[in-house]
PDB file with SEQRES, HELIX, SHEET and CRYST1 records, atoms N, CA, C and O in Angstrom:
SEQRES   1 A   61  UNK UNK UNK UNK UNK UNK UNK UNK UNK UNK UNK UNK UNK          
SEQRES   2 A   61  UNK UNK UNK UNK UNK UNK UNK UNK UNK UNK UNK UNK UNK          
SEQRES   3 A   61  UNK UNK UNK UNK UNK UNK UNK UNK UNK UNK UNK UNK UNK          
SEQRES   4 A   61  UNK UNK UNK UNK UNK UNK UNK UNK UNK UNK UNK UNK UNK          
SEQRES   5 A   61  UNK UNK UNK UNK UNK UNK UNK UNK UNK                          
HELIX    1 AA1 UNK A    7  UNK A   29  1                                  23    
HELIX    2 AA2 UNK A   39  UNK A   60  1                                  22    
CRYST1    1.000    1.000    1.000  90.00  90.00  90.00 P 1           1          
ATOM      1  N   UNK A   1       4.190 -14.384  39.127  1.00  0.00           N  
ATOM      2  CA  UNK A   1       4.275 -14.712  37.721  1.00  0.00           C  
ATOM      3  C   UNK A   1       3.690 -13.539  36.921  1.00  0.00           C  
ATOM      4  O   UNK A   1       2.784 -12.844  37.379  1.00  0.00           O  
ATOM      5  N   UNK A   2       4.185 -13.358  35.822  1.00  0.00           N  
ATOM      6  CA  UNK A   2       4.108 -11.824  35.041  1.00  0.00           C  
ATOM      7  C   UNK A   2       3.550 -12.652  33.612  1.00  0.00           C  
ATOM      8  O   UNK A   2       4.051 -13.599  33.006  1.00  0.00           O  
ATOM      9  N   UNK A   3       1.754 -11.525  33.251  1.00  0.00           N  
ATOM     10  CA  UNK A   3       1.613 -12.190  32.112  1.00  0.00           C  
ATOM     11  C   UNK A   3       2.339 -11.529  31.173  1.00  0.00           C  
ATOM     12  O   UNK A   3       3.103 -10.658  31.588  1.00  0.00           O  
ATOM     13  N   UNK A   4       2.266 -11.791  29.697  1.00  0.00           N  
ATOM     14  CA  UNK A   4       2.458 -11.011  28.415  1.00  0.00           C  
ATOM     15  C   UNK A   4       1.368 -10.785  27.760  1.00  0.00           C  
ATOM     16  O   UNK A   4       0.609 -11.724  27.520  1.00  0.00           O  
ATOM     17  N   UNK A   5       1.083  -9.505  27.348  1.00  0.00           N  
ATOM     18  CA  UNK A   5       0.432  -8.752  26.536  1.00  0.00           C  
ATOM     19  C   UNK A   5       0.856  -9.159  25.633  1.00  0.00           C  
ATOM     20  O   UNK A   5       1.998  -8.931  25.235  1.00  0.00           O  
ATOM     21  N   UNK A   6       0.061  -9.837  25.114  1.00  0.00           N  
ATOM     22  CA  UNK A   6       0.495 -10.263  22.819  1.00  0.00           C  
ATOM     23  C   UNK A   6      -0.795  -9.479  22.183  1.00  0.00           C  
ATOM     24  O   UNK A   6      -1.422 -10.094  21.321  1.00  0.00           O  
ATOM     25  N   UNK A   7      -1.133  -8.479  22.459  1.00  0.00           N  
ATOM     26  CA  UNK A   7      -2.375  -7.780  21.959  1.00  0.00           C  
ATOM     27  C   UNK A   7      -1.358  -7.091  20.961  1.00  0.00           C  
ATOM     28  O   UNK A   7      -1.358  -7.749  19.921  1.00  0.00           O  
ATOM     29  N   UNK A   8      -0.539  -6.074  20.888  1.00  0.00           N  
ATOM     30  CA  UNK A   8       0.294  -6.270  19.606  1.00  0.00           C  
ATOM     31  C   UNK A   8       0.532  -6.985  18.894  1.00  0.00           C  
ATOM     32  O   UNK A   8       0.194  -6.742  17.736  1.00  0.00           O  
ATOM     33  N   UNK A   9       1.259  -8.288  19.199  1.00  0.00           N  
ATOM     34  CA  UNK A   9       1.654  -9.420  18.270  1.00  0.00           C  
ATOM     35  C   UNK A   9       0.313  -9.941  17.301  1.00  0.00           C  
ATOM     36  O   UNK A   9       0.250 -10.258  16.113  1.00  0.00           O  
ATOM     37  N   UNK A  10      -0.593  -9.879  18.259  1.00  0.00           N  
ATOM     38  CA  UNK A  10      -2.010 -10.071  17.563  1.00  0.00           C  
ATOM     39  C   UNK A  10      -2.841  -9.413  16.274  1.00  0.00           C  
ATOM     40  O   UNK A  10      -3.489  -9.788  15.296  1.00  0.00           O  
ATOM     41  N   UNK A  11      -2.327  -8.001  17.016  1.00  0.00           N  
ATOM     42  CA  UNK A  11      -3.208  -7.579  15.844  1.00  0.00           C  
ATOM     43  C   UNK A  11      -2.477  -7.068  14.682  1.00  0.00           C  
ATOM     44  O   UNK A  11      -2.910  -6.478  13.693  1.00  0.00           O  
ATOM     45  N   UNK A  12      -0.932  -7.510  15.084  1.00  0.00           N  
ATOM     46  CA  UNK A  12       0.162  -7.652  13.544  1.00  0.00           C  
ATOM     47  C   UNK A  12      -0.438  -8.299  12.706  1.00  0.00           C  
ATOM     48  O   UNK A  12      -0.836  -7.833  11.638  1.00  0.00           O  
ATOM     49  N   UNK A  13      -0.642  -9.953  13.241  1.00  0.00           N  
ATOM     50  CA  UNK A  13      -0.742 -10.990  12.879  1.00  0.00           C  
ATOM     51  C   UNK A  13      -1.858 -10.950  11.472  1.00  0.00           C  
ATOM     52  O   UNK A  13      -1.764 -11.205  10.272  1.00  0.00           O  
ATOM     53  N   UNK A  14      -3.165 -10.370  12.615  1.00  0.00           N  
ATOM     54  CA  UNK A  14      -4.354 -10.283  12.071  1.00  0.00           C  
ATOM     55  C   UNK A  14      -4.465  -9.292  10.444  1.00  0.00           C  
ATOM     56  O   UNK A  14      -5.052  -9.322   9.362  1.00  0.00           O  
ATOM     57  N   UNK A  15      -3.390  -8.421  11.258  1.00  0.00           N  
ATOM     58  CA  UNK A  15      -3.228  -7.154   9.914  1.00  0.00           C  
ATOM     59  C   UNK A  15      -2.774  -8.057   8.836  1.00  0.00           C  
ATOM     60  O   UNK A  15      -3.426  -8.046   7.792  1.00  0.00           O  
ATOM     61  N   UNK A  16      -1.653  -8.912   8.947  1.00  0.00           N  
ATOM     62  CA  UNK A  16      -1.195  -9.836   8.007  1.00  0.00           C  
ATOM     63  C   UNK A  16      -1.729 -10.556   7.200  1.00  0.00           C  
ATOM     64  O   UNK A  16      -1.190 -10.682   6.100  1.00  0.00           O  
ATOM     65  N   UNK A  17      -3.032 -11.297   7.514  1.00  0.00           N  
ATOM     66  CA  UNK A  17      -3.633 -11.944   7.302  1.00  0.00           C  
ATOM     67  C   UNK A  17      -4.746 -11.145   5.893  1.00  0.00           C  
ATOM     68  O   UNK A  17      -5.178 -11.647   4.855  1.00  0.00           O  
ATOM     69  N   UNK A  18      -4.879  -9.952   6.386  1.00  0.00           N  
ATOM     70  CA  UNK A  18      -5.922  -8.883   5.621  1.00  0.00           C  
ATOM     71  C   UNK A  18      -4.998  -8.662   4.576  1.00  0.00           C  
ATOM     72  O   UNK A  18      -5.244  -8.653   3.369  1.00  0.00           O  
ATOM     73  N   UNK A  19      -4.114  -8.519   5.036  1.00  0.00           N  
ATOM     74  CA  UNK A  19      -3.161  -7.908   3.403  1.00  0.00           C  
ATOM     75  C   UNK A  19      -2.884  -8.806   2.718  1.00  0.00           C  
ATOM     76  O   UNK A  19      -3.072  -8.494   1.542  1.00  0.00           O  
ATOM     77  N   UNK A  20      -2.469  -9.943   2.848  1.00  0.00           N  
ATOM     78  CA  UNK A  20      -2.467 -11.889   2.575  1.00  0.00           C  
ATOM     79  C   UNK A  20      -3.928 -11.690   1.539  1.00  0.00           C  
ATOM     80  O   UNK A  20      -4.010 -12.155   0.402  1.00  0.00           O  
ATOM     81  N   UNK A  21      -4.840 -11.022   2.125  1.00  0.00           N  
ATOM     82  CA  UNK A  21      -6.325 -11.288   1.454  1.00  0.00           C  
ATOM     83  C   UNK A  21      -6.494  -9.935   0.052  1.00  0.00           C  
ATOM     84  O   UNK A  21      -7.120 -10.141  -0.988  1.00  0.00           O  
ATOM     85  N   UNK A  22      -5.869  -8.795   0.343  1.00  0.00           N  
ATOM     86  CA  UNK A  22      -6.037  -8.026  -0.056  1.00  0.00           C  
ATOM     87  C   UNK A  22      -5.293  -8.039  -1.389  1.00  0.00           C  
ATOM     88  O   UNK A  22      -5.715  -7.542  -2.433  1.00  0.00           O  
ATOM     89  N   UNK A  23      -3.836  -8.831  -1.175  1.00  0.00           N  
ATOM     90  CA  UNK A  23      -3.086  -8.797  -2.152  1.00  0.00           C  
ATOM     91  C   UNK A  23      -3.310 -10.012  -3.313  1.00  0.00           C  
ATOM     92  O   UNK A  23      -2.945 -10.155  -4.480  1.00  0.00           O  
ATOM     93  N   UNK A  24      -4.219 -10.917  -2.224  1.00  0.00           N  
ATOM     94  CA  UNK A  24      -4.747 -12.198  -3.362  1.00  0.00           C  
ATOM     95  C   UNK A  24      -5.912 -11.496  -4.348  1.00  0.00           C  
ATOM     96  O   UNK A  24      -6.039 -11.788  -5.537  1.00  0.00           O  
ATOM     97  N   UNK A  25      -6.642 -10.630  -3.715  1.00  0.00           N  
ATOM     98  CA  UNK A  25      -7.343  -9.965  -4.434  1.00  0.00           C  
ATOM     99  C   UNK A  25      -6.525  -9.541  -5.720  1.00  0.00           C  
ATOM    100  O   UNK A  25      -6.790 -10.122  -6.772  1.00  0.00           O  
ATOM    101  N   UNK A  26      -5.301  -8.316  -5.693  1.00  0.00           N  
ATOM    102  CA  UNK A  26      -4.920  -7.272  -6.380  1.00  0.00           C  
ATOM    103  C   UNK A  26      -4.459  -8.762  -7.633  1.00  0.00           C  
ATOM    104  O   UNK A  26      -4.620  -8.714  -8.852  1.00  0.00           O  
ATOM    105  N   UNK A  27      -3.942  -9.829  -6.917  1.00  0.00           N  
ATOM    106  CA  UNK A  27      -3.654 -10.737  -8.275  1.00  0.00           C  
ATOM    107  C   UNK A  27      -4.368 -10.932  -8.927  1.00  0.00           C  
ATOM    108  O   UNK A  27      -4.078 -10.686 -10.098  1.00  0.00           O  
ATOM    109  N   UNK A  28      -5.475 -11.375  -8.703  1.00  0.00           N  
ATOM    110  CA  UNK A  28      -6.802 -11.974  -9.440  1.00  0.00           C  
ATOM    111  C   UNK A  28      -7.214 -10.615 -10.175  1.00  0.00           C  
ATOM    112  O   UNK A  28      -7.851 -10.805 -11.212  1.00  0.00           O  
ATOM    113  N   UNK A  29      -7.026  -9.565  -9.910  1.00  0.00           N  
ATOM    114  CA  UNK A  29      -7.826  -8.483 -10.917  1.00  0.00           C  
ATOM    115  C   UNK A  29      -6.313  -8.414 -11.981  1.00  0.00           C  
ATOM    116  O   UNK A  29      -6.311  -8.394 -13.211  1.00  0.00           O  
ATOM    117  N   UNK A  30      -5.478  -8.397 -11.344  1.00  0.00           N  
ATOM    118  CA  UNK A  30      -3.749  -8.445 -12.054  1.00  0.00           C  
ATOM    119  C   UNK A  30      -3.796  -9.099 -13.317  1.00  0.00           C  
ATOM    120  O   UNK A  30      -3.186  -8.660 -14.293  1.00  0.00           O  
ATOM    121  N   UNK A  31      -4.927 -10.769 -13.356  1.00  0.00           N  
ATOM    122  CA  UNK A  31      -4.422 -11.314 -14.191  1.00  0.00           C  
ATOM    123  C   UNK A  31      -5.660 -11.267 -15.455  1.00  0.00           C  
ATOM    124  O   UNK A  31      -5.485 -11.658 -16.610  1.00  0.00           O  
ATOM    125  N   UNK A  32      -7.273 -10.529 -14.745  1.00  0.00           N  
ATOM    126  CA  UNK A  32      -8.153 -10.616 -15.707  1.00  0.00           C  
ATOM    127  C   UNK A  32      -7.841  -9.755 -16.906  1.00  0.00           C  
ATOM    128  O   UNK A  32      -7.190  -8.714 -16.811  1.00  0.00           O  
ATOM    129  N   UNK A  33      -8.367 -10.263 -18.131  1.00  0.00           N  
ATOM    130  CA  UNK A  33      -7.623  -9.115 -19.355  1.00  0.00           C  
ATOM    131  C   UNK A  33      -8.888  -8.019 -19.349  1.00  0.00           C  
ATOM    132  O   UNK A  33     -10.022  -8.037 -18.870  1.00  0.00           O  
ATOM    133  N   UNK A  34      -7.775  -6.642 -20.463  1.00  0.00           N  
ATOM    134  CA  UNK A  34      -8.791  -5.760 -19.732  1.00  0.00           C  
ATOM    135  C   UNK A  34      -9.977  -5.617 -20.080  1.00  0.00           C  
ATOM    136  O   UNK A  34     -10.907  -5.057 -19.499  1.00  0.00           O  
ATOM    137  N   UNK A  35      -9.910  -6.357 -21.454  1.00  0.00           N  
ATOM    138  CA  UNK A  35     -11.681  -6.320 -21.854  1.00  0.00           C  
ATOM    139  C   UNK A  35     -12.700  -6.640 -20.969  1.00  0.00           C  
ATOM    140  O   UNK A  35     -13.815  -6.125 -21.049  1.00  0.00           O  
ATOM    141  N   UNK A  36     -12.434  -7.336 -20.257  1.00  0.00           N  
ATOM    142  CA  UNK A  36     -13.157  -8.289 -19.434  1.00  0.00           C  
ATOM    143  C   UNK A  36     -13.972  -6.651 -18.672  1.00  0.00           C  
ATOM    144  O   UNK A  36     -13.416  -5.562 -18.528  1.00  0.00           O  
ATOM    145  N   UNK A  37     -15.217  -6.982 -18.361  1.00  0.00           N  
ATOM    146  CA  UNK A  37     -16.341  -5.575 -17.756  1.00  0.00           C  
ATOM    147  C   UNK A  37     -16.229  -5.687 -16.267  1.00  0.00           C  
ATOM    148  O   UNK A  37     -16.713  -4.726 -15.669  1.00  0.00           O  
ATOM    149  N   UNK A  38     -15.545  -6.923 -15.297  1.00  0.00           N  
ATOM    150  CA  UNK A  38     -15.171  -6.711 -14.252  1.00  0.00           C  
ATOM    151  C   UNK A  38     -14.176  -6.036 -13.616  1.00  0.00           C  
ATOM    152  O   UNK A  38     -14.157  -5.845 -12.400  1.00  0.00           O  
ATOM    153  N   UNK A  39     -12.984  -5.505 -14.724  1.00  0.00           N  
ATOM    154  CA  UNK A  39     -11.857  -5.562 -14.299  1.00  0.00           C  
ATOM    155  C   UNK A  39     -11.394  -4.020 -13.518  1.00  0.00           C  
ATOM    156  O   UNK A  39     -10.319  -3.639 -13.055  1.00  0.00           O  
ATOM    157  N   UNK A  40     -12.819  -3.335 -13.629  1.00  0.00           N  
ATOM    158  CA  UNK A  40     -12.760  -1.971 -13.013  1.00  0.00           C  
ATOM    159  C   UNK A  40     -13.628  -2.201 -11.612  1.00  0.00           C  
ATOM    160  O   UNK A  40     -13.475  -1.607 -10.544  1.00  0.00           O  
ATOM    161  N   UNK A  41     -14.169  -2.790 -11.797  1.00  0.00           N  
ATOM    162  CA  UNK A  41     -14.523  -2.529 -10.172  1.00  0.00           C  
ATOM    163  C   UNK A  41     -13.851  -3.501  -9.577  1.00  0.00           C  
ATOM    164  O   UNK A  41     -13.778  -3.261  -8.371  1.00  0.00           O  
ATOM    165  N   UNK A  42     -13.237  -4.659  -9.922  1.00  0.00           N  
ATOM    166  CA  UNK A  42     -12.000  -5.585  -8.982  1.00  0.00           C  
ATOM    167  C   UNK A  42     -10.964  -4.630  -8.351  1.00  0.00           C  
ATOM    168  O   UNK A  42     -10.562  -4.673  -7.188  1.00  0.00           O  
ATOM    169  N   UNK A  43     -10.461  -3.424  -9.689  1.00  0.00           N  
ATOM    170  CA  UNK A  43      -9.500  -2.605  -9.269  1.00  0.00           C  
ATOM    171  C   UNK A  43      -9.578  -1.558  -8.595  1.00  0.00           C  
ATOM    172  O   UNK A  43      -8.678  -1.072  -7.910  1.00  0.00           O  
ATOM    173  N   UNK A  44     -10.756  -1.113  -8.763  1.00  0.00           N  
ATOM    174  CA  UNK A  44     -11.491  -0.041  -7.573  1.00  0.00           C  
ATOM    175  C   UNK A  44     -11.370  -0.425  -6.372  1.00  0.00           C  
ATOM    176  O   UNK A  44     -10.522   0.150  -5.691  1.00  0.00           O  
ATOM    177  N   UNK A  45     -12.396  -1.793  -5.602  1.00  0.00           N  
ATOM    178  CA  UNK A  45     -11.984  -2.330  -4.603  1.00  0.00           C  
ATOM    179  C   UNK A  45     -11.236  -2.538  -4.041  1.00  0.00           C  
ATOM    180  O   UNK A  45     -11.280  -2.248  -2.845  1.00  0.00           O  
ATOM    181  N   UNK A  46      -9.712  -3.397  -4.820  1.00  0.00           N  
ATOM    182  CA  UNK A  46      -8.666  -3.948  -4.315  1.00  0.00           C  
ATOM    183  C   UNK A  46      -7.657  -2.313  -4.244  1.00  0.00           C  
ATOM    184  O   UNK A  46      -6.747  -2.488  -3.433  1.00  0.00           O  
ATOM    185  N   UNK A  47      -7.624  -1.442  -4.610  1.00  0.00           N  
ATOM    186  CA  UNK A  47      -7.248  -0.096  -4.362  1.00  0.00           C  
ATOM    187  C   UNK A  47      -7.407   0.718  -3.206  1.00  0.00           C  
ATOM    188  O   UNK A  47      -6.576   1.260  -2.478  1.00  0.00           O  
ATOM    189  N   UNK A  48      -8.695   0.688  -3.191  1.00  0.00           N  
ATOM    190  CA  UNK A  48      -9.491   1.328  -1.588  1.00  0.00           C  
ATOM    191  C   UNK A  48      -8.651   0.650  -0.563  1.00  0.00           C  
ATOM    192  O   UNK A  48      -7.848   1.084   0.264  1.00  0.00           O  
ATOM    193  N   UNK A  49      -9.342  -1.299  -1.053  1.00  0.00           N  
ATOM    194  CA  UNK A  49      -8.804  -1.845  -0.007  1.00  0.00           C  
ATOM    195  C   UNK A  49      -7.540  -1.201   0.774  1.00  0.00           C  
ATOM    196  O   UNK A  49      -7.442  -0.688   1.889  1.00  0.00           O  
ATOM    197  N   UNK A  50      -6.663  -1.424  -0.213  1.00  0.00           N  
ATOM    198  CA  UNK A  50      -4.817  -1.108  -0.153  1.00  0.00           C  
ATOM    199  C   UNK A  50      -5.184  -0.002   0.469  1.00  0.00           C  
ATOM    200  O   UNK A  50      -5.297  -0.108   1.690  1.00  0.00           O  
ATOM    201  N   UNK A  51      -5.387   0.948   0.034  1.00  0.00           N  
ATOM    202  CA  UNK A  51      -5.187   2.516   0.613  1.00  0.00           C  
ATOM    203  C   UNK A  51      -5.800   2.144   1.939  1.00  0.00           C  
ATOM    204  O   UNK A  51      -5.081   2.408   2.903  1.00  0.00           O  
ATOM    205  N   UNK A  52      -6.716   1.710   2.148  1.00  0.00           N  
ATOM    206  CA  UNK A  52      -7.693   1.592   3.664  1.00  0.00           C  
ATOM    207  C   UNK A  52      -6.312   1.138   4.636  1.00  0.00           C  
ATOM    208  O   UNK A  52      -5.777   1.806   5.522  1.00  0.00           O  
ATOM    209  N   UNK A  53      -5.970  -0.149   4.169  1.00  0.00           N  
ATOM    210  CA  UNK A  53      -5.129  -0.588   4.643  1.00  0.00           C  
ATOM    211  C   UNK A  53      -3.844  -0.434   5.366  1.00  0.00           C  
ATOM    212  O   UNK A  53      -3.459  -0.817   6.471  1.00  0.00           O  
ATOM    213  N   UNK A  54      -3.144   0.437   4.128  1.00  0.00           N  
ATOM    214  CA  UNK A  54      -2.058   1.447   4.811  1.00  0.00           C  
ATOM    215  C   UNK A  54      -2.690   2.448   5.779  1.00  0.00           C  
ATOM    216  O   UNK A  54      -2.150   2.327   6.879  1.00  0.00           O  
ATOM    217  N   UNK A  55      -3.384   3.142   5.775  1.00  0.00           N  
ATOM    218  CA  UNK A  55      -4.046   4.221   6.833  1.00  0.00           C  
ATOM    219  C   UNK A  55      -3.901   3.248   7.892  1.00  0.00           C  
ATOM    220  O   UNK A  55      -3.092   3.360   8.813  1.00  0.00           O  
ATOM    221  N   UNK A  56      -4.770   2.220   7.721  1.00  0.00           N  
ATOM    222  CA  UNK A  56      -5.043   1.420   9.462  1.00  0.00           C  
ATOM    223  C   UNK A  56      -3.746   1.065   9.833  1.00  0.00           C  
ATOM    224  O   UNK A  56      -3.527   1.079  11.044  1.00  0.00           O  
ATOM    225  N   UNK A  57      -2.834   0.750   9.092  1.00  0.00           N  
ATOM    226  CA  UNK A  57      -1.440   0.282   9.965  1.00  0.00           C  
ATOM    227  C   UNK A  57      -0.250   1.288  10.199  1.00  0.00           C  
ATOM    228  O   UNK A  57       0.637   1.343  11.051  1.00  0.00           O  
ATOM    229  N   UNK A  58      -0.482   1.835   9.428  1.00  0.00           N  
ATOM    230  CA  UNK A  58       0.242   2.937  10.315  1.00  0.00           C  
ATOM    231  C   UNK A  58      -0.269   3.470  11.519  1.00  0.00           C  
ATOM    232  O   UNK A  58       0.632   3.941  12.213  1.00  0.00           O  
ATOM    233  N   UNK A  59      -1.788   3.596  12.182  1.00  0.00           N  
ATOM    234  CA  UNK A  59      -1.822   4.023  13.095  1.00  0.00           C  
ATOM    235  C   UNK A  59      -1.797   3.244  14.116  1.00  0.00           C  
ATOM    236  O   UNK A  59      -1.775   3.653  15.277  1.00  0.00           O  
ATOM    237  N   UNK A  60      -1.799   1.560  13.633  1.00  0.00           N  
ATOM    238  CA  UNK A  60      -1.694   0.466  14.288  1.00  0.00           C  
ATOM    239  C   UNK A  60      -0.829   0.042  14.738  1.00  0.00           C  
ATOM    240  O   UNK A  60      -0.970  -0.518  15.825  1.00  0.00           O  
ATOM    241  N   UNK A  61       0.484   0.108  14.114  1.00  0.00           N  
ATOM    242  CA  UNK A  61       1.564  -0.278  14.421  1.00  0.00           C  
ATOM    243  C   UNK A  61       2.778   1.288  14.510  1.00  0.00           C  
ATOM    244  O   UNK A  61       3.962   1.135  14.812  1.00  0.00           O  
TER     245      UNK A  61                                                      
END                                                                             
């Protein structure tokens, strides 16, 4: 009997899940107006995030 390696499928999954989180982020800063004194470091963060993000999956997948 032959196992399967889902250590790929996995850490798709997982990647999915981060960007699922990352992009709920980018909404929530999306919808604060801009007066608002949070709305630069929501977008700082959720930016990095993104950029972090793409780097890790491309070398991931």
């Amino acid at each position: 009997m032959t196992t399967v390696d889902n250590t790929q499928i996995e850490i798709y999954n997982q990647s999915m899940q981060v960007r699922k989180c990352i992009d709920a982020l980018k909404d929530i800063y999306g919808n604060v107006p801009d007066d608002d004194k949070y709305i630069s470091l929501l977008s700082l963060i959720g930016d990095r995030l993104d950029s972090e993000f793409e780097s890790l999956f491309k070398l991931v997948i």
